[in-house]
N, C-alpha and C positions, 0 to 999 in steps of 0.2 A: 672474430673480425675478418680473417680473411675468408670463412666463407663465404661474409657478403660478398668481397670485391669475387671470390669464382663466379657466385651466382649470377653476378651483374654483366661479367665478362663474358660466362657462355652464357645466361640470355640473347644476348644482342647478337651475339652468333647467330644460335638459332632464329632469330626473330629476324636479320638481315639476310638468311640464306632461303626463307622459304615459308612453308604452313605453320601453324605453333595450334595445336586442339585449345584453342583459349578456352570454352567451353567445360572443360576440364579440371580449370585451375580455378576452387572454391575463392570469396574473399574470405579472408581472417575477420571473424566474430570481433577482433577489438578494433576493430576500423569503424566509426562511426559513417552509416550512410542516407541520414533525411534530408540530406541537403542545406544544412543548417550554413557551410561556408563554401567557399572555392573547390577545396579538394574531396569536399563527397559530392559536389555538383560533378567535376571530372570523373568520380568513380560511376556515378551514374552514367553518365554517357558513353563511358566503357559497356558497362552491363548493356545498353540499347545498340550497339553496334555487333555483341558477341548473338550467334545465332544468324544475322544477315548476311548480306552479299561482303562484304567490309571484312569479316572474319576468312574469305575465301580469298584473298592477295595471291594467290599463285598463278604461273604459266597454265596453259592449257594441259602442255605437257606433261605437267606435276602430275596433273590427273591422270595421266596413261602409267604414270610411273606408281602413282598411288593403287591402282586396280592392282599393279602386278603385284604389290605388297600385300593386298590385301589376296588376292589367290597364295601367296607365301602362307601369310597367316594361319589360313582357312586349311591350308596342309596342318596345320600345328596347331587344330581346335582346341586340341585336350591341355594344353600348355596354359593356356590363359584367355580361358574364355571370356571375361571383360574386357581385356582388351580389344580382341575380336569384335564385339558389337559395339564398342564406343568406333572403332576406326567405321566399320560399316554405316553406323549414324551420320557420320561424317563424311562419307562419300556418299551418300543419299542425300544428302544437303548439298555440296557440291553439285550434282548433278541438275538438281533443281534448279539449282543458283544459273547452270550456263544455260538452261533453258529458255531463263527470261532475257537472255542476254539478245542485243539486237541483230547479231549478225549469226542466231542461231546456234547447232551444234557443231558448229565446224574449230576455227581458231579465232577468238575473237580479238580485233585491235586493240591497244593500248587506249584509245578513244573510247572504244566499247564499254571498257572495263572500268574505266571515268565516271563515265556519265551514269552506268549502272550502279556503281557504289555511290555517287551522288545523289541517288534517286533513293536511296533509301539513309542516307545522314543525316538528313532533315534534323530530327530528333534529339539525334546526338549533340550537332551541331550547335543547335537550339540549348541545353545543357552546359555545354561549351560557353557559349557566350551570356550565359545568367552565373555563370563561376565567375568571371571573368569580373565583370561586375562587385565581387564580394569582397571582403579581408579573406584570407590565407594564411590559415593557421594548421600546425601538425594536428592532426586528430587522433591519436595514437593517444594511448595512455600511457606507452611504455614501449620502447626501442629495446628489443635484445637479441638474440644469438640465435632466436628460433623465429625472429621475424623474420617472411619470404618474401612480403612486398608484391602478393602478385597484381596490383591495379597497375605495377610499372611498364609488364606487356601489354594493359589495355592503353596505357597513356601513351606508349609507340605504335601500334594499331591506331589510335584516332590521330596522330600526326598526319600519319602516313594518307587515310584517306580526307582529312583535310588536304591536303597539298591536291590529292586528285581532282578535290569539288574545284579549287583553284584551273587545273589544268581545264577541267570543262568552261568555268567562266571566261578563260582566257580565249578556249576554240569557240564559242558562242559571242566571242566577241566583246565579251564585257571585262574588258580590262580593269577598271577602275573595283568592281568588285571581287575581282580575282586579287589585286593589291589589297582589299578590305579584308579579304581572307586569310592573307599572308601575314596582315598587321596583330586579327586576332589569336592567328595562330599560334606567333610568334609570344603575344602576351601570355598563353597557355603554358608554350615553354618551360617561358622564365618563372613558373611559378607553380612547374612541376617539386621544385623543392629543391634544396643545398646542403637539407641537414644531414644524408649520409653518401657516402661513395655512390650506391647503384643510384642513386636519383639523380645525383651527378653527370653519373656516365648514361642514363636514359634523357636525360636534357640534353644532352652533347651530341648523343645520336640525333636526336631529332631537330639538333639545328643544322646539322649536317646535313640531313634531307632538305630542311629551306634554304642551304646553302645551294645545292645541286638543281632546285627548283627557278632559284632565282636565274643562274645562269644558262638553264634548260629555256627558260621565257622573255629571255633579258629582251629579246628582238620586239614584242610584243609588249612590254610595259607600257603602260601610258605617262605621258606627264605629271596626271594628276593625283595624287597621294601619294607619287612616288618621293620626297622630300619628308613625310610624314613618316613614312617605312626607313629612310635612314635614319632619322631624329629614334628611332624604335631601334634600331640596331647599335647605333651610339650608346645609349643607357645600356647594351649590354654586358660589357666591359666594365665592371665596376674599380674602384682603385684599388679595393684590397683583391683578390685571387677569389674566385668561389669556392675552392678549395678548400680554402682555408676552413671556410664554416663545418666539412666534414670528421674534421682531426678529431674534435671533443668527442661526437660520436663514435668516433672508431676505441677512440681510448674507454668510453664505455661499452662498447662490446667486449673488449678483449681482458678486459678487469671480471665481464659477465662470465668468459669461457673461463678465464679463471676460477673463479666461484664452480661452474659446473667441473672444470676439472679436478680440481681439490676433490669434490664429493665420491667424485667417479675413483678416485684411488682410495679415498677412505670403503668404498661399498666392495672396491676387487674385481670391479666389473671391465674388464679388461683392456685395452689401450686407449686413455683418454685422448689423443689429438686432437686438438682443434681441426687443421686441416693442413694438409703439404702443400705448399708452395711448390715443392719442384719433387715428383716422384724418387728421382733419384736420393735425394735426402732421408728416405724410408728408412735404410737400414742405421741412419744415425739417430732419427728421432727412436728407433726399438732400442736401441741400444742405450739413449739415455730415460726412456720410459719406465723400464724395468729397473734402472738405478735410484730412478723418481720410486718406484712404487714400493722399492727395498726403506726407504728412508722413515725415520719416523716423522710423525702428522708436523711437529714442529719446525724441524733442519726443512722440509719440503717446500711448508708456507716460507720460510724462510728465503729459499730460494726462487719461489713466484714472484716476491714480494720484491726481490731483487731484480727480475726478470721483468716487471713494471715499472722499476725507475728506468731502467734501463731506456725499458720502449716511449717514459716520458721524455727521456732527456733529448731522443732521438726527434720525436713530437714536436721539443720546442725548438729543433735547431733547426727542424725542417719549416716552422711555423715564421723562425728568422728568415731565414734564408728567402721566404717567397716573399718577406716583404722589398725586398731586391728588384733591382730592375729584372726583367726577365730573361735576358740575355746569360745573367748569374744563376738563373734555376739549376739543380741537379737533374737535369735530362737526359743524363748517359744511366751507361750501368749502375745499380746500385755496389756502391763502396761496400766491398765484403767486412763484413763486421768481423772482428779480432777473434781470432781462434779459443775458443771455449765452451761451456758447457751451455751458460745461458747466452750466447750467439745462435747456439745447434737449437737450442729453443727457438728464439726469434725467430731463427730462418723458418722453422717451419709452421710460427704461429703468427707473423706480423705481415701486412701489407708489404708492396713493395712501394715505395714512396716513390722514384725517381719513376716508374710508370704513369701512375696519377697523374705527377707536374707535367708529363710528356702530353697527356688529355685535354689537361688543363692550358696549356701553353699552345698548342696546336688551334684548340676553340676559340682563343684568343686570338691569335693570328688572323684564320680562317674568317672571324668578324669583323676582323677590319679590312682585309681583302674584299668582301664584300660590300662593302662602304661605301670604299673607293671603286669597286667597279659599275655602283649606282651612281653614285657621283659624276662618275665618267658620263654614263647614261642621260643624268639630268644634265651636262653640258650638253649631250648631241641635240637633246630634246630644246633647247634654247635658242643653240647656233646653228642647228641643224649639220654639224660632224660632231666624229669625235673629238675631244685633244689629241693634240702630239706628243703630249709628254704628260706626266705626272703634274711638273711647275706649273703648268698652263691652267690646272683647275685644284691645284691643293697649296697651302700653306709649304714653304719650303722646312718643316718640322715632320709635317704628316705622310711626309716622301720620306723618310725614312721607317723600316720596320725593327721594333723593339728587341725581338725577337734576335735579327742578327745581325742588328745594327748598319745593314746594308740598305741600300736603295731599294724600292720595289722595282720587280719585273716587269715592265708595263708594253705593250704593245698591241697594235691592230691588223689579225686575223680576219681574212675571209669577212669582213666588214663587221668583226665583232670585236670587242675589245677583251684582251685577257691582259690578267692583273697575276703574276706568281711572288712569293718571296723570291732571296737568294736561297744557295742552298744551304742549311743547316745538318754542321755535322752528325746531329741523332735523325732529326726529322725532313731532311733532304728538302727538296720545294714542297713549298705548302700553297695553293690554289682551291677555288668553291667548291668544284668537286674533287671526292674520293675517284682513287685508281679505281675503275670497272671492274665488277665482280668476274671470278676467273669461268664461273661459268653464264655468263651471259651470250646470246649468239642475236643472230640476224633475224630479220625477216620480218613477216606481218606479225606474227605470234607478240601477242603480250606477255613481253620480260619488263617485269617490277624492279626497280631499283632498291 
C-alpha cells in the first residue's frame, strides 16, 4: 500500500519538474486496450501523443542540459549500455521535434511550443473526446501491490497538452473553443478515477493545472460557455470526499503485502518490507523484522492479523471523521501511534492519512476558489466591472470557506480579480495557482508549468 502512495508521490515530482522517457514505460498486459470504454479510449490517446512533439514538454535549456548528460554517459559506455541508446534515441527525437518548431533552432516561445504540440493532438484529442462519450469503468482485473499504473503519466501528459491546445485557441482568438477545451478536459479529469490514492493524486495534479490555466486566461474568457464551465466545476465537489472511495483499495493492498509478506518469511528470502515511510525508521523495522522472522508461521500470522485490525480500525475512524465538515479533517501531523510493536509496523507499512486529507481538502478548496473567481468574471462580463465584494455576486453562505470557516480573500488587482482563502493553520492561503516552481526563470525561453 504505501508503495502506491511513494510511486504517485515521486511521479508527479518527476512529471511536474521536467522530461519523463514515457516511451519507456511498457503498459501492463492486464489493462484492457480496444477501446471498448472511457479508460482504454484515454489509454489510447496516451500511446498517440508518446513518440510526438507532446512527449518533449521541456525548456530549451533541458536540452543543453540533456547533451551534457548524455556526453557524461557516453564517458561511462561500459556501464549500461541500454541506457546509453535509449537516452540517445531520445535526444534524436528532441532534436527533430525543435526543428519543426516555428521560430527554428534557437529558443522557441511558449506560443511556439503551443501551437506545435497542437498541431500534432489532433488524434489524441480526438480519443479524448469519444472516451468522454462512454461509461467508465475500472478495466483492471485485479488491483495489487505490483500494479504501477503507468497510463497515470500518460493521463498527466494529455492534460498538460490539452491545456496548451486551449492556450493556442485562446491566442488565435477563439475563446469560446478554448472554454470547450477546458469543459472537456475537465470531464477527462474527473473520470480519470477514485478507486486508489495515485489516480487521486494524478486527478488533483491535473486540476491544478486547469486551476493555473484558468487564471493565466481569465482576462481573455468570453462570456459564452463560461457559466457552462462553472455548472462543470460545481459537480466537482461531491458530498462525500473522493477520498473516501480510495480507503477499500488501500486496505486491499496492504492485506495483499501481507499475503506476499508472510510467504517471503516462510521461503527465508530476506527482509520482507513493504516499504519505509520515513528512512529513518529502518533500523526499527530490522529490528522488528528479524523477531517477525524468529517466530513461528502461527504467533507471526498472529500478529499480522492483529496488525490489520489495527490499520481497520484506523480506516474507519478516518472514514468517520471525513464525513465532518472539513474544517474537522485531520490535516496536521499524523497522531504518533502508541508506542509498540505493531505501531513500529504500521509506521513503516501504512499510508500516512492526514497527508491524503491535506490533497484532498486543498482540491476542494482550490474548486471552489475557482468558481467564484468565474463567477466574479461572469459579473464583469454582464455589468461590465468587477464586484466589490464577495456579497455583491454570492449568496451570503457561499462567502464563507469551509475549510477555515472564514471569509474569503477577495479583492481587485491590477484590474484582475483575486479570490485567496484565509490562512489555514496546516495549509496557509490556498489560491488557483500553486507557488512557482523554484526553478523557473524569465525571458523568451519556454518554461512549462
Amino acid at each position: 500500500m504505501t508503495v502506491m502512495a511513494s510511486v504517485a508521490l515521486i511521479g508527479l515530482v518527476c512529471l511536474s519538474s521536467g522530461f519523463v522517457p514515457q516511451d519507456e514505460i511498457p503498459l501492463q498486459t492486464n489493462l484492457i486496450r480496444n477501446g471498448k470504454g472511457a479508460y482504454e479510449d484515454y489509454v489510447l490517446a496516451g500511446e498517440r501523443v508518446q513518440g510526438s512533439i507532446a512527449s518533449t514538454l521541456i525548456s530549451y535549456d533541458s536540452v543543453e542540459r540533456l547533451q551534457e548528460a548524455i556526453r557524461i554517459a557516453e564517458a561511462k559506455r561500459g556501464e549500461d549500455e541500454n541506457d546509453i541508446l535509449g537516452t540517445s534515441k531520445q535526444l534524436a527525437r528532441l532534436r527533430e521535434a525543435f526543428k519543426a518548431l516555428p521560430s527554428g533552432p534557437g529558443h522557441p516561445t511558449p506560443l511556439d511550443f503551443d501551437r506545435a504540440i497542437t498541431k500534432d493532438f489532433g488524434p489524441a484529442w480526438t480519443l479524448i473526446l469519444r472516451g468522454n462519450q462512454k461509461p467508465r469503468t475500472m478495466p483492471r482485473s485485479k488491483i495489487d501491490a505490483e500494479t504501477l499504473f503507468p497510463e497515470f503519466a500518460q493521463f498527466r501528459l494529455l492534460a498538460r497538452a490539452a491545456f496548451r491546445k486551449a492556450r493556442s485557441e485562446f491566442a488565435n482568438g477563439n475563446g469560446s473553443s478554448a472554454l470547450a477545451t477546458y469543459r472537456e478536459t475537465n470531464r477527462f479529469i474527473q473520470r480519470i478515477g477514485n478507486e486508489t490514492v495515485i489516480s487521486r493524486l494524478v486527478a488533483t495534479s491535473c486540476e491544478a493545472m486547469l486551476f493555473a490555466e484558468i487564471e493565466r486566461n481569465l482576462f481573455v474568457m468570453p462570456s459564452s460557455g463560461l457559466v457552462g464551465l462553472i455548472d462543470d466545476l460545481k459537480g466537482n465537489i461531491p458530498t462525500s470526499p473522493r477520498i473516501k472511495e480510495c480507503l477499500q483499495t488501500e486496505r486491499d493492498f496492504f492485506y495483499f503485502g501481507l499475503g506476499e509478506m508472510q510467504a517471503k518469511y516462510e521461503s527465508g528470502k530476506g527482509n520482507p518490507k513493504l516499504e519505509m515511510t520515513d528512512p529513518e525508521e529502518d533500523a526499527d523495522w530490522d529490528r522488528l523484522s528479524k523477531k517477525l522472522a524468529a517466530m513461528p508461521t502461527g504467533a507471526r500470522l498472529a500478529f499480522m492479523k492483529e496488525a490489520g485490525k489495527r490499520l481497520d480500525d484506523e480506516l474507519f475512524a478516518l472514514s468517520t471523521k471525513l464525513n465532518e465538515p472539513e474544517s474537522k479533517w485531520p490535516l496536521g501531523p499524523t497522531t504518533a501511534r502508541p508506542q509498540s510493536e505493531i505501531s513500529t509496523f504500521l509506521n513503516a507499512n501504512a499510508l500516512d492519512f492526514s497527508a491524503l486529507c491535506r490533497i484532498e481538502a486543498e482540491a476542494r478548496t482550490r474548486t471552489r476558489v475557482a468558481i467564484i473567481t468565474l463567477l466574479a468574471r461572469e459579473h464583469a462580463w454582464q455589468h461590465g466591472f468587477y464586484p466589490a465584494g464577495l456579497k455583491d455576486f454570492l449568496p451570503e453562505s457561499a462567502t464563507i470557506d469551509p475549510l477555515t470557516n472564514q471569509p474569503y480573500k477577495y479583492s481587485i488587482l491590477n484590474g484582475a480579480v483575486v479570490v485567496k482563502t484565509a490562512a489555514h493553520p496546516v495549509l496557509g492561503e490556498i489560491s488557483l495557482r500553486r507557488p512557482p516552481r523554484s526553478d523557473a526563470s524569465s525571458g523568451s525561453k519556454a518554461i512549462l508549468p
